[in-house]
C-alpha positions in Angstrom: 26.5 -56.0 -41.7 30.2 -57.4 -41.7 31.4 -60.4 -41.0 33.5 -60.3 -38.0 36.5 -63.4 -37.5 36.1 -65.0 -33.8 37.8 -68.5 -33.9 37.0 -71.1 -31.7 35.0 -70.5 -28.3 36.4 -72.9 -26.3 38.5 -71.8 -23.7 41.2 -74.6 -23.5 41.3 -74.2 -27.7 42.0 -70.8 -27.3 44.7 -71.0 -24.9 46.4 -73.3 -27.0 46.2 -71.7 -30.3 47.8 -68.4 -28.4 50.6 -71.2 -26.6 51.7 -72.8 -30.0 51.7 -69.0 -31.8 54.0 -67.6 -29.2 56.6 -70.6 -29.4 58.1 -68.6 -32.8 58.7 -72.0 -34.7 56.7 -72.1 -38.2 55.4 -75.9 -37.5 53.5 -74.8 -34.5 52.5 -71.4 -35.8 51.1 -73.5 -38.9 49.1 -76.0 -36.8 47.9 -73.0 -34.4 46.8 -71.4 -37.5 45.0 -74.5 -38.6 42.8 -74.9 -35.4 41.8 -70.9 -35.1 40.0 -71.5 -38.7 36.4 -72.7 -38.7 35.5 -76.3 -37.3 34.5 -77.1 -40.4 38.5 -76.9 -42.0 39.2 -78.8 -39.2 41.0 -82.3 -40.1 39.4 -85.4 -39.5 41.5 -88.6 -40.1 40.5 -92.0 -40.1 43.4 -94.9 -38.9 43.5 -96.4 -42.3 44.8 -93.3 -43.7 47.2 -92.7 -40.5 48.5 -96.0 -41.3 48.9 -95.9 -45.0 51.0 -92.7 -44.2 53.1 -93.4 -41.2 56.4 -95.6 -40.4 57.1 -97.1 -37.7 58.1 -94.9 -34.2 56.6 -91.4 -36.1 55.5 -89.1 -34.4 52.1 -87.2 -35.9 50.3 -84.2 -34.9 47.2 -83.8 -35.9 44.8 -80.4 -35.7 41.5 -82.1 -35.6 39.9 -85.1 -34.6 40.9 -88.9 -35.1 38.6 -91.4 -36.3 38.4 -94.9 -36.1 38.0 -96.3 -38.9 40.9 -98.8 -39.9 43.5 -100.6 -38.0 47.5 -99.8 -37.2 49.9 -102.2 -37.7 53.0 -100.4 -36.4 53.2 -98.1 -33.6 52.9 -94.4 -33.4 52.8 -91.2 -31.2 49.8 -89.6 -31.9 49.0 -85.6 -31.1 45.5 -85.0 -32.2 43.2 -82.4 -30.7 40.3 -84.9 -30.0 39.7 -88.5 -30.5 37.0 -91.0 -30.8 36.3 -93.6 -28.4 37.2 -96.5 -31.5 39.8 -95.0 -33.0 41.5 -94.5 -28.5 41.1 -97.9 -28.2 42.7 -99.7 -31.6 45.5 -97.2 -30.8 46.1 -98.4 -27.5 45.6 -102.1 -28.4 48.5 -101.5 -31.7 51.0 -100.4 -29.0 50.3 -96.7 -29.8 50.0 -93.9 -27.6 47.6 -90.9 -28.0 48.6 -87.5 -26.2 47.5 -84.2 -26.5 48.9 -81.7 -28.6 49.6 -79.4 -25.5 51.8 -82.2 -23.9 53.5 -82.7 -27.7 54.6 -78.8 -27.0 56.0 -79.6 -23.3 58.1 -82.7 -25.2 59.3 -80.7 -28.1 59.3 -77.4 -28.2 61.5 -77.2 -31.1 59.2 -79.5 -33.2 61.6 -81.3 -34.5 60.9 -84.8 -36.2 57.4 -83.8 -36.6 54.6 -85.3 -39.2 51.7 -82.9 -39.3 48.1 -84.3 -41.1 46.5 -81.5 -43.0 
């Protein structure tokens, strides 16, 4: 019995991997081939970490979740796939945005100017 590769089943996940592979660009074709891996490869960064690695007015995209552990202390654009209730909420309150990684795409196609968490 082999083994056979299936990525993610969610609908919306696959759409997206497919949207960021057929924009030709090598950052998007990196981050789409980030989230077709397993959930389990899938990045998971806390604030602290965000924040430790940042500057002010970056923008980050990052193929997994956010967590909220830590605080910001300058603000950011974040693209994240998903994103905990915490870590929403001491974003917002630093003067941060959160957006999705499809919207990200819509704003720069060219992803240009880009910090990607691995």
């Amino acid at each position: 019995m082999s083994h056979r590769v299936t990525g993610p089943s969610n609908y919306y996940d696959r759409k997206l991997i497919r949207e960021l592979w057929k924009t030709k660009r090598r950052i998007w074709k990196k981050i789409s081939k980030k989230l077709s891996g397993p959930r389990r490869n899938r990045v998971e960064a806390n604030l602290y970490r965000i924040n430790r690695k940042t500057k002010q007015n970056d923008v980050i995209v990052i193929p997994g979740k956010v967590l909220g552990i830590g605080e910001l202390d300058h603000k950011l654009t974040i693209a994240c796939l998903d994103c905990s209730k915490s870590a929403r909420k001491k974003i917002e309150d630093s003067g941060s945005k959160v957006i999705s990684i499809e919207e990200l795409l819509e704003q720069n196609p060219e992803g240009k100017n880009l910090k990607v968490f691995y």
